[in-house]
N, C-alpha and C positions, 0 to 999 in steps of 0.2 A: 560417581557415587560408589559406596563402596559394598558391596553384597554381602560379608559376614556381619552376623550379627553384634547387635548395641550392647559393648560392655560395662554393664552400669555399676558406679560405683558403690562400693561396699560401705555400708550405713559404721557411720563410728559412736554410734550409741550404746554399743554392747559393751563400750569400753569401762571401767570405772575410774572415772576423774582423779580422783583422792589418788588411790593405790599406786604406788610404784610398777613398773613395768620388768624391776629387777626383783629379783624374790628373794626372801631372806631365810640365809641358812638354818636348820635346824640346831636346835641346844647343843646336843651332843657334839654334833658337830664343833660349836665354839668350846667346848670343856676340852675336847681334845686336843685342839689347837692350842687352848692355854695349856693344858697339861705339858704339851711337846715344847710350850714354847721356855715352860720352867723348867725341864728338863734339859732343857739348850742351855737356859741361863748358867744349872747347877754346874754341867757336864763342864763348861769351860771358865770355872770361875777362877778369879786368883785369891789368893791368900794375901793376908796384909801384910809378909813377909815378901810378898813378890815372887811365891812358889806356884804353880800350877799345880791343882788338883783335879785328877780325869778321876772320874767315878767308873763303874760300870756296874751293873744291876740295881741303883740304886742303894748300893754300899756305901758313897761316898755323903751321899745326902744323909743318908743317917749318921753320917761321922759329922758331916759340919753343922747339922741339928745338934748334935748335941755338941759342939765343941764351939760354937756361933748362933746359939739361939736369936738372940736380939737381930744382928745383923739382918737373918736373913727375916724377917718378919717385917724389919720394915722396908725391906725390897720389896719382900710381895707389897705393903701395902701401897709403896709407890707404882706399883705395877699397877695394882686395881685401878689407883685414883688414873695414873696415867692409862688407862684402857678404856676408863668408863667415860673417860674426856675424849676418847678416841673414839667411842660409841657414841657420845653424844655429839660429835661433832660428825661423824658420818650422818646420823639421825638426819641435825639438821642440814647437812648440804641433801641428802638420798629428798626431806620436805622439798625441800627449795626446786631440786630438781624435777621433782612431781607436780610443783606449781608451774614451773616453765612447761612440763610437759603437757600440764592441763592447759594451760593457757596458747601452748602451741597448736594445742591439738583443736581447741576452742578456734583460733583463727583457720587453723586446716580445715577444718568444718566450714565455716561460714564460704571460707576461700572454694572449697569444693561443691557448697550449693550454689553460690556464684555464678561458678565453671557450669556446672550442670544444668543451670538454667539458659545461659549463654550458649550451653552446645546445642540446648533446646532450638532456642531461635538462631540458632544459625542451622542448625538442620530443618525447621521449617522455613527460613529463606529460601536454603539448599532446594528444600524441595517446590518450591516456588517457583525459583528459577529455573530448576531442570524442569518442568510443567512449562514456562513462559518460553525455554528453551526448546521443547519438544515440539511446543505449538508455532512459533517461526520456524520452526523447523519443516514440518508437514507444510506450512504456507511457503516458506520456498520453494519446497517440490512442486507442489501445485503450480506456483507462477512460475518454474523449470519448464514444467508441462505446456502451460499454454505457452511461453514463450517459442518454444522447439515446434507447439502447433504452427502459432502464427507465422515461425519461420518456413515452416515447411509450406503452407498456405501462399506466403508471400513470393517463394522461391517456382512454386507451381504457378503463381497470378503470373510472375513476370513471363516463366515458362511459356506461355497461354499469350500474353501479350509480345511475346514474340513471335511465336506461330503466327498469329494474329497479324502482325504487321508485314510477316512472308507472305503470308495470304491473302493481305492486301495490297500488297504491292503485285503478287502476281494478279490477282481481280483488276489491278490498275492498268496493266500491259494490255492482259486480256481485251480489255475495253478501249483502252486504243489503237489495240488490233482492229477490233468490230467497228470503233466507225471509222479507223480506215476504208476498212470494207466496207459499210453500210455507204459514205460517202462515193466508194467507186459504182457499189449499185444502183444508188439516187441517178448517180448520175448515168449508168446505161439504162436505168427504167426511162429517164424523161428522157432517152433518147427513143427505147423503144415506144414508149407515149405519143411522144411525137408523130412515130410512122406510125401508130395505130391510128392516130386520128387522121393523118391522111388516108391511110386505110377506109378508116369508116367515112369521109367525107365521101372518098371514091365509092364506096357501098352505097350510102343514101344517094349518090347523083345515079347512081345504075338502076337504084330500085324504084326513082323517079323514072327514068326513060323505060324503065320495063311496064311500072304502073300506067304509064302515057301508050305504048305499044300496045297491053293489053284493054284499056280504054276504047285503043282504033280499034282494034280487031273485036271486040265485043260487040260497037257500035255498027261497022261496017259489016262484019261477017256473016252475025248473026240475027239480024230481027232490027239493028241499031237502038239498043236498049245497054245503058252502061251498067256491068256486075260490079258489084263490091269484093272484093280480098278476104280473106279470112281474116288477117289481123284485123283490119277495119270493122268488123262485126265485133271481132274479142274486145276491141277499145270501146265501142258503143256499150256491146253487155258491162266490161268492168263500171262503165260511168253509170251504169243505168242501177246494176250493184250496190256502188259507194252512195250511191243518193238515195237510196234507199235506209240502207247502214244508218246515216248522218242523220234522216227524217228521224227514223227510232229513236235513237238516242237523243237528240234533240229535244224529243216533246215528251220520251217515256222513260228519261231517267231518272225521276224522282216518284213514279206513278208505283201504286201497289198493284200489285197483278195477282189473281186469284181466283178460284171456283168455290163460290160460300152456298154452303146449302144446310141446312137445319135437317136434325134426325131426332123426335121424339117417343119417349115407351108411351104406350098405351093410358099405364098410372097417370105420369105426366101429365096429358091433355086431361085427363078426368080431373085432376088436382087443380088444373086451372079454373075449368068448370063450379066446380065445388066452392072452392075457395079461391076466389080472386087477388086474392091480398097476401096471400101465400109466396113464399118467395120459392122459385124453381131452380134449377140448375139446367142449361141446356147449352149442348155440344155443338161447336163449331169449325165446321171441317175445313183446313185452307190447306189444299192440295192433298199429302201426305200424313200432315199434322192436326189435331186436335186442341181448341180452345175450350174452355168453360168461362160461361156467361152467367149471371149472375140479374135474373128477370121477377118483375115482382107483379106486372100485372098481366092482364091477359092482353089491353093496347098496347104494350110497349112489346110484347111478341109479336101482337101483328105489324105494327111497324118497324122492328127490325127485321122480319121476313121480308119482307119487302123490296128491303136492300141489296143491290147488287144479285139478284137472284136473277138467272138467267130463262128465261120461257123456253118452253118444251121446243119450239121452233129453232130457236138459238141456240139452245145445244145441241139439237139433231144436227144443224149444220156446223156448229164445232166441231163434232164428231165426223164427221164428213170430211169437213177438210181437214181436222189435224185429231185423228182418233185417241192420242193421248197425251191430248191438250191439257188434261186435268195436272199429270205430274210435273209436264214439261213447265205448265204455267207460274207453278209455284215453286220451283228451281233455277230456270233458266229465263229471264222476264224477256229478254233483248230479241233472243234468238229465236224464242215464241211466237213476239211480234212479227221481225222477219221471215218467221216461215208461213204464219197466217197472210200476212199482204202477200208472200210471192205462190201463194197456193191463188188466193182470187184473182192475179196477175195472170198467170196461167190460166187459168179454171177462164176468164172472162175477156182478153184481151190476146195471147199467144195460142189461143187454137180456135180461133175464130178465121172464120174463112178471111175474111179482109173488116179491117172493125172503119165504120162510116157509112158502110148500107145498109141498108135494112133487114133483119134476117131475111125472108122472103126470096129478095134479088141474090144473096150470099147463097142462098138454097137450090135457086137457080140455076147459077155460076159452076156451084160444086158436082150436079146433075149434070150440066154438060161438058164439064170436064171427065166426066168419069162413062159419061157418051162417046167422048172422040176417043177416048182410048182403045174401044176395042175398033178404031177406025186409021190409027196411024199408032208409028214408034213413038217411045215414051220423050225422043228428046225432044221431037218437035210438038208433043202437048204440055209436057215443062216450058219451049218457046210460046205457045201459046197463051198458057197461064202467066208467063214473066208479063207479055205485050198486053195485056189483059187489063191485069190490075197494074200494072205501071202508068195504063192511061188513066187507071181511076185514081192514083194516088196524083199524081200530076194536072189533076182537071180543078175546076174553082173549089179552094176551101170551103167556102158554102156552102156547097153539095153534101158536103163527108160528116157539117157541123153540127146538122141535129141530132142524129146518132151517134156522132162522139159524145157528145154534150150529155145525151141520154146515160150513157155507159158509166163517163164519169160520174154522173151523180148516183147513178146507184150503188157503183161501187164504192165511192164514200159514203153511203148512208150506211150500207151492209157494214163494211169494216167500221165505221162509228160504235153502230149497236152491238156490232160483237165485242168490241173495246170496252165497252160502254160496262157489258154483262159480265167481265168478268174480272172489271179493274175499278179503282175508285174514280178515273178520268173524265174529264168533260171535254165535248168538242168544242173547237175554237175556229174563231177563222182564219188564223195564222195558219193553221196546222192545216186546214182545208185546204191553202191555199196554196203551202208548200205539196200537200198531196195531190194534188192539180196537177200542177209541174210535172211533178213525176210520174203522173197517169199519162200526160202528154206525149213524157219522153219515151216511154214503153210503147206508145199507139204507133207511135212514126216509125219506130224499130220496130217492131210489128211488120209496119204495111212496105219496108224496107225487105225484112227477107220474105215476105210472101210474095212480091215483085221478081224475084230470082231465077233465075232458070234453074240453080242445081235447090233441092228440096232441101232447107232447114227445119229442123224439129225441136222444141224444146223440152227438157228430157228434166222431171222432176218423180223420180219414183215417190212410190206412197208408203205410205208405213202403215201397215197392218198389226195389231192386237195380236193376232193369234199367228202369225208368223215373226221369223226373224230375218230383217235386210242388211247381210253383210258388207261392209265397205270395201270397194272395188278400186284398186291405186288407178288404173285407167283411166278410168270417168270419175274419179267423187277425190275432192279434196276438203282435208278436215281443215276447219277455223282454229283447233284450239290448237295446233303450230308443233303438231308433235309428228315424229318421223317418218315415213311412210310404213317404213320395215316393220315398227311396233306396231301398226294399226291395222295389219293384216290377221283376217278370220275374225274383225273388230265389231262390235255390230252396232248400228246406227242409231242414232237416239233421236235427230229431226234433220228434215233438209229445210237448210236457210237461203239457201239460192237455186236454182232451177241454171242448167246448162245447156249448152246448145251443141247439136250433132246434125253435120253436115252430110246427104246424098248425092251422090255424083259429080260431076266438075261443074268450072263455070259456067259452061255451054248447055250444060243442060244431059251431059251424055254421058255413059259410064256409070248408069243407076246404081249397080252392087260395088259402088266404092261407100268405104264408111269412113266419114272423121269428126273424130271429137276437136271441135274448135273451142269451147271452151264445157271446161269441168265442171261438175254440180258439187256447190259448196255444203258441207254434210256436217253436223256435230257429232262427232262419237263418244259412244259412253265409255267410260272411264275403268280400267281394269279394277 
């Protein structure tokens, strides 16, 4: 398109149609022309003798005035008539042409709005098109654009998918490198496999002929009374442990465990008094946390007191055995339970002089062992005490089975009602009977390391209120399976198992040796 501006055409309305375009001389002008042109005529006229007469100033015309009057009058008047035929004949061609002109000028016009309207619409196509051209124009660059994007994109994917495929073809090598190797490994592990297990065969037949050796020499050397092994007491404690574990969860994993006790203000009790039919609000303490109950008369207080309320007896001995039974109980339900049954374990069966006599005779027993002492060395009152109670544990079960029998049953009555007071559980006779079993198993292990010549102890520290019992990597191993290293200066939240610590040797001799044969299992509190 073109940037100078639109020359628009010039309106021919100013024109006047009629008028000629050529202008007509002035008068004077025609007089003098006629005059010059009779003065032509006169200057070169002939005479009718066929003389030429030249005038000059107008001399001659006044001779042939008067010497040819007529003559020349009616030249002139042929002149006029032939002049005035020349004027009217210019006249009408000058009309004629004034009509052609108007009528040309009439089509020029029309011809030129035409035009003018036609440049109209081609200059608004014009600008049409350079708009419809301008805007495929921007849309090609754009799809220019994404084009060269996408190539550049595509030329980078394949880029990438080549790397891609070097990288996996080396990850491919890589890998059948490794189980090359892993293949040569397999195969010198099950070789070394192999000799390990002949190895360990040759180990267990040695620690058979060593067990068998120390068997003679125990039986022969000393008192002939067979000692037990260390491991042999660890495998008894773990079994004696997991069956404990197993009872728990067995019959208290669905059980709600808790210390409920009622706290009311003064108003409170008065407002019941007063008005009975009042409805109260009263707080329900389960371990740490707080319920609101919703009580409308003064029976249905007393019979919710009622529930699950532990007697001043029952909790002293709570307290006793596990002094903050309260938080533990409404946190940890499991481990609770396990620490209450392995405190009465302890507490009634592992520091009993020998459990199936009677205290009385165990009282006796303990007095003259603590008699001969100051009467011989310690190893041979350890020999005495081993051949002692080995005869009592080895003499008829009938002797040992009233006071077992007694033990057990108190000791499940006691854990019942403490169960009882501080959880929603009822006793069963399954449960009884599985906890039978396992009073059994503890009695016989019992009367197994009190039969020993070297002195076992069973080692359950206590946890105090107003102190703090730090965890010892030595002695105490935590349940919740976390590192030893983090658990150090860790402090103890319950002990769930009671361990066992070994004085002196087999023989009975070497009193100030100390070993931990098995660890006391501990829950620690949580940083």
């Amino acid at each position: 398109t073109s940037t100078h501006p639109e020359k628009k055409p010039r309106p021919l309305q100013h024109r006047t149609p009629a008028k000629s375009p050529i202008a007509t001389p002035p008068r004077a002008a025609l007089g003098r022309s006629r005059e010059h042109a009779d003065n032509a005529s006169i200057k070169s006229c002939a005479t009718g003798d066929g003389i030429s007469i030249h005038t000059q100033n107008g001399s001659a015309l006044e001779e042939m005035e008067d010497s040819a009057p007529s003559t020349i009058s009616e030249k002139q008047e042929k002149d006029r008539e032939k002049d005035k035929a020349m004027k009217t004949d210019k006249r009408d061609r000058i009309a004629s042409l004034e009509r052609e002109l108007e009528t040309m000028a009439n089509e020029f016009e029309k011809e030129l709005t035409l035009l003018s309207h036609k440049l109209t619409n081609e200059r608004e196509s014009s600008t049409f098109w350079q708009q419809k051209h301008t805007s495929l124009h921007q849309t090609y660059i754009e799809t220019d654009t994404a084009l060269r994007l996408l190539r550049s994109e595509v030329s980078a994917l394949k880029e990438r998918e080549n790397q891609s495929k070097e990288r996996d073809s080396e990850i491919n090598m890589r890998v059948e490198g490794l189980v090359v190797d892993r293949d040569a490994f397999r195969e010198a592990y099950e070789d070394a496999m192999e000799e390990v297990r002949e190895k360990e065969e040759l180990v267990s037949m040695l620690r058979g002929q060593v067990r068998g050796l120390k068997s003679w020499v125990s039986k022969g050397g000393r008192g002939g009374e067979e000692q037990v092994s260390d491991e042999s007491v660890g495998e008894g404690w773990g079994r004696l442990s997991n069956g404990l574990q197993n009872w728990v969860i067995v019959n208290f994993r669905r059980v709600k465990v808790g210390t409920f006790y009622w706290s009311f203000m003064s108003v409170e009790l008065s407002s019941i008094f007063i008005q009975p039919a009042r409805q109260i609000r009263v707080w329900v303490k389960v371990g740490t946390s707080s319920v609101a109950v919703q009580l409308r008369t003064y029976k249905q207080l007393i019979d919710n007191v009622d529930i699950n309320k532990p007697t001043l007896a029952e909790k002293e001995e709570l307290l006793r055995l596990l002094p903050n039974y309260e938080t533990l109980a409404s946190t940890s339900k499991i481990h609770f339970i396990q620490s209450l049954v392995s405190r009465l374990l302890v507490d009634n069966i592992f520091t009993s002089y020998f459990v199936g006599i009677s205290p009385d005779r165990a009282e006796e027993l303990k007095k003259m062992e603590h008699f001969l002492r100051d009467y011989g060395p310690e190893e041979s009152i350890n020999q005495w005490r081993s051949t002692t109670l080995s005869l009592l544990r080895k003499s008829t079960p009938a002797l040992l089975a009233p006071q077992t029998n007694a033990l057990i049953a108190t000791i499940t009555t006691k854990l019942n009602d403490l169960l009882s007071s501080v959880s929603n559980s009822q006793p069963s006779e399954s449960r009884d009977s599985s906890l039978r079993t396992l009073l059994i198993s503890a009695i016989e292990l019992s009367r197994l390391l009190r039969s020993q010549k070297a002195v076992f102890s069973v080692n359950m520290p206590v946890l105090e209120e107003h102190q703090r019992t730090m965890f010892e990597s030595g002695e105490m191993e935590d349940v919740g399976g976390e590192d030893e290293e983090e658990l150090i200066q860790r402090e103890i939240r319950c002990v769930v198992f009671p361990g066992i610590v070994k004085w002196g040797d087999e023989c009975g001799e070497r009193g100030w040796l100390r070993n931990v044969v098995v660890k006391v299992k501990v829950l620690c509190l949580m940083d």
